[in-house]
N, C-alpha and C positions, 0 to 999 in steps of 0.2 A: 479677142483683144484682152490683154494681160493687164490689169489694173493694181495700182498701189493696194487696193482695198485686200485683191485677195493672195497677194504677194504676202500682205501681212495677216491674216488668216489661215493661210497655211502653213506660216510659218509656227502661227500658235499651237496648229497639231503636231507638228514636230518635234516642236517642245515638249509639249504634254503624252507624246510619243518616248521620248528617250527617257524622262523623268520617271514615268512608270518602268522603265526595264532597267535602269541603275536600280531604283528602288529595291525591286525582285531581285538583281546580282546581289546588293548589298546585305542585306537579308533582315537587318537591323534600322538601320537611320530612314528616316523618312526626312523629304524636302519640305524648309517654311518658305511660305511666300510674302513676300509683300509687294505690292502695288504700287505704283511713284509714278505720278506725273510731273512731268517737266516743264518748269518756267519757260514758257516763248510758247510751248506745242508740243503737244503728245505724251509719251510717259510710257510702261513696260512696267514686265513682271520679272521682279529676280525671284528666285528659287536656290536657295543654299541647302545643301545635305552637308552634316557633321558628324564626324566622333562614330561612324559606323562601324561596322566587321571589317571594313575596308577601306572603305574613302573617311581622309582625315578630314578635308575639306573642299567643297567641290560646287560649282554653282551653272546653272543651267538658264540662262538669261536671254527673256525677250524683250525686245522694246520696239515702238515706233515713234519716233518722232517727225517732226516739221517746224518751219519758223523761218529768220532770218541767216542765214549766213555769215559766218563773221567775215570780216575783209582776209582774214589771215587765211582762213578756209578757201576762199576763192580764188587767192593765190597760189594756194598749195594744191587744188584741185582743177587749175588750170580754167576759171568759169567764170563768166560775166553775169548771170545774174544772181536775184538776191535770196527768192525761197528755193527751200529745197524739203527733201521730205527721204527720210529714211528706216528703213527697218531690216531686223535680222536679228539672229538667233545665235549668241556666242558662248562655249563651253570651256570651262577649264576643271579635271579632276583633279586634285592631289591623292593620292593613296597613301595609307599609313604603314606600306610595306617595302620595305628599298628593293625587291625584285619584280615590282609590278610600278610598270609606267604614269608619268604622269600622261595626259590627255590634253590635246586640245580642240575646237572646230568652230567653224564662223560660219556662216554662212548669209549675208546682206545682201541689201538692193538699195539703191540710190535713186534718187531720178530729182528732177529740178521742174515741178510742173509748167506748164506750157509752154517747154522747150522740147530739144529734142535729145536733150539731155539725159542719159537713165544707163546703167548698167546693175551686172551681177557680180559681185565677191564672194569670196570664201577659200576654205581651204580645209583641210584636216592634219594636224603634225601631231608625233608620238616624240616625248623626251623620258626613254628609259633612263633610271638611274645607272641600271648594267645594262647595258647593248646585247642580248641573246639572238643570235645571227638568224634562227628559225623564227624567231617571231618578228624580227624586221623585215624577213623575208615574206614572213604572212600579208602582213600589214601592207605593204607596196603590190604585194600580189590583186588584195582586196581592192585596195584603190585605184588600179590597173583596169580591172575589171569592169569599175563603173566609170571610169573616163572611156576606157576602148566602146562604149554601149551606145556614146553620144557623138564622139569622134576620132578618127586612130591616133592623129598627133598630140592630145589631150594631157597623157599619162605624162608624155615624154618632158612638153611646155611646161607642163605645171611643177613637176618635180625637180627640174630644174630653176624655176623659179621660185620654188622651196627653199632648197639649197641655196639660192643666194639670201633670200629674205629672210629667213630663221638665222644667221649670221651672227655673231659675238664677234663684232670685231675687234674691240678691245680686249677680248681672247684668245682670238685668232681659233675659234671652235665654232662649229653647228650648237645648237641649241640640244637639239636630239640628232635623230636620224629621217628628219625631213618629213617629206609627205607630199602632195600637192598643196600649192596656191596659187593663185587667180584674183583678178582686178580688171573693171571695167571689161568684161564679156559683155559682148552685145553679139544680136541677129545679123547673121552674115548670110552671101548667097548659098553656103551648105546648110544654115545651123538657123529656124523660124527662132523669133521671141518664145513660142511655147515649148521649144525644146530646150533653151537655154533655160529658162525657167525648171524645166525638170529636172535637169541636169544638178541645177543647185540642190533641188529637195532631194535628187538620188545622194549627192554625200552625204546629206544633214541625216537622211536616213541609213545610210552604210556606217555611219557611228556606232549605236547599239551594238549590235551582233560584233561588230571587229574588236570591242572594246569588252564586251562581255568576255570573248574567245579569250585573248590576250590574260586578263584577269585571272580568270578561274585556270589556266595554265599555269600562272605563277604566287598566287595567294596561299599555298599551303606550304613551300619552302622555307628553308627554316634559315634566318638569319641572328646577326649576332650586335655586337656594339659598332663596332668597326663598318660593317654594313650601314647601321645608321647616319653614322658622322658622315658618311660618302654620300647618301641621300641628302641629307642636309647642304653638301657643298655643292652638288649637283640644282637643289632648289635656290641655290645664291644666285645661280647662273641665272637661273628661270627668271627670276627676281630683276637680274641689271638686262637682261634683254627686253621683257612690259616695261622696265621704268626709263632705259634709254632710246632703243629703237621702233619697239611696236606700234604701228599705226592707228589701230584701233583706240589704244589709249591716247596717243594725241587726238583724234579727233574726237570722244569722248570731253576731253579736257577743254578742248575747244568751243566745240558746241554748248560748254555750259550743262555738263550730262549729270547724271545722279552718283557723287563720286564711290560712294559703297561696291554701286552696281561696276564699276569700271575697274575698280581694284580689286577686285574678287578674285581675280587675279594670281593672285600672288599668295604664296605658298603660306602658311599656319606657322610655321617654323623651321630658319636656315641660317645656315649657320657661313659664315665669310673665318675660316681657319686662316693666319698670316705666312704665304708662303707655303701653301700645302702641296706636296709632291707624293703622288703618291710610289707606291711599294713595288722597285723594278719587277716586271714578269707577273703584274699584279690581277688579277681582274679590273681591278678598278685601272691600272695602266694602259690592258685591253681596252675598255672602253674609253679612254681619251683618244687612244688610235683611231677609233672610230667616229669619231666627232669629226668629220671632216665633209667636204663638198666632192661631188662627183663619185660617190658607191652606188654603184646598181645592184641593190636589192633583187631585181627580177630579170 
């Protein structure tokens, strides 16, 4: 029997998992933590790394809460009752290099105690500033791997529900180049509560090593100014996608969350250029091409 307790205890190893092995990639910056609890129930550990050999800014965040529900929540979550109780484990890297990707990964659980209320989330997405077709290709390969381990249709659902939910639509662009995500998994007749359950800590754990590879592949490349400004317009993006569609942040917002911890988010520095087009046959033109729904990677 799978319990809130240890959903969110192992979630904490996870954390304290990945947090040790950016450390080591980065070679430099070390994570501060601070502690917060939260008015109504519960509280979490943020962890931010800055200013390293690599990550400009980057935060590695746990929490568990519980409390009342707001009405708005209960609408939006399709539920009739009032407590509910949540935890998980949300990552976003910035990197201080326009050829190394930004990062992101969730991985939650929900559940509405004594109901029968409760599922799993998460997902993992990659938003390269440049789109390099071998390492997207890596990445969906990686992810592939660990959705095929739990169930064959997995890779195919999730990544296509990627694609739709990492969405700009007010740019009519993907955010990056996708990934998987996933909402409300529950125990089915193929799939126990404890394999859904491991399913979640197998991405929360295929983060490291995927993100490590990617990294140290592209951190010695040498860029320029031009390169910069393209990162920077590239983190605008990043920017109006957490502040108009993402989920997480609204229900952060909602529940009354610790706003530090929820905007962590969002990039150090980006820049909104009026009217930026970029330079026919460009790289940077390549990778607008590739911003788009429906590429298969693998």
């Amino acid at each position: 029997m799978i319990t809130k307790e240890q959903v969110a205890k192992d979630y904490k190893l996870i954390q304290d998992e990945i947090c040790s092995a950016l450390e080591q990639c980065d070679g430099k910056a070390h994570f501060e933590e601070e502690l917060w609890d939260r008015e109504g129930g519960g509280g979490g550990r943020t962890r931010v790394i800055q200013n390293g050999n690599i990550f400009e800014k980057g935060g590695v965040n746990f929490s568990a809460v519980h409390g009342h529900l707001p009405q708005t929540m209960k609408k939006a979550l399709n539920v009739d009752q009032n407590e509910f109780f949540a935890t998980g484990v949300s990552i976003v890297i910035h990197p201080n290099h326009p050829m190394v990707p930004i990062i992101h990964m969730n991985i939650r659980y929900f559940e509405m105690p004594g109901s029968e209320v409760k599922w799993f989330g998460g997902g993992i997405d990659l938003t390269p500033h440049y789109v390099f077709e071998d390492d997207a290709k890596y990445f969906h390969t990686k992810l592939k791997t660990v959705c095929d381990s739990y169930h064959h249709d997995f890779y195919h659902r999730f990544k296509l529900w990627a694609d739709d939910y990492f969405f700009i639509k007010h740019r009519n662009e993907t955010r990056g180049i996708g990934g998987i995500f996933y909402d409300r998994l529950t125990a089915t007749d193929e799939l126990s509560w404890q394999q859904v359950f491991e399913f979640s800590k197998a991405v929360g754990r295929s983060f490291a090593p995927v993100y490590t590879e990617l990294v140290n592949r592209n951190r010695d490349k040498d860029f320029n100014e031009l390169n910069q400004l393209w990162q920077y317009q590239r983190r605008s993006r990043y920017a109006e996608f957490n502040l108009v569609y993402d989920a997480g942040t609204k229900f952060g917002l909602e529940t009354n969350g610790r706003i530090e911890s929820i905007l962590m988010s969002l990039p150090p520095t980006a820049k909104w250029v009026y009217n930026f087009h970029p330079e026919p046959n460009s790289e940077e033109e390549k990778t607008l091409g590739l911003l788009k729904k429906g590429i298969n990677w693998v």
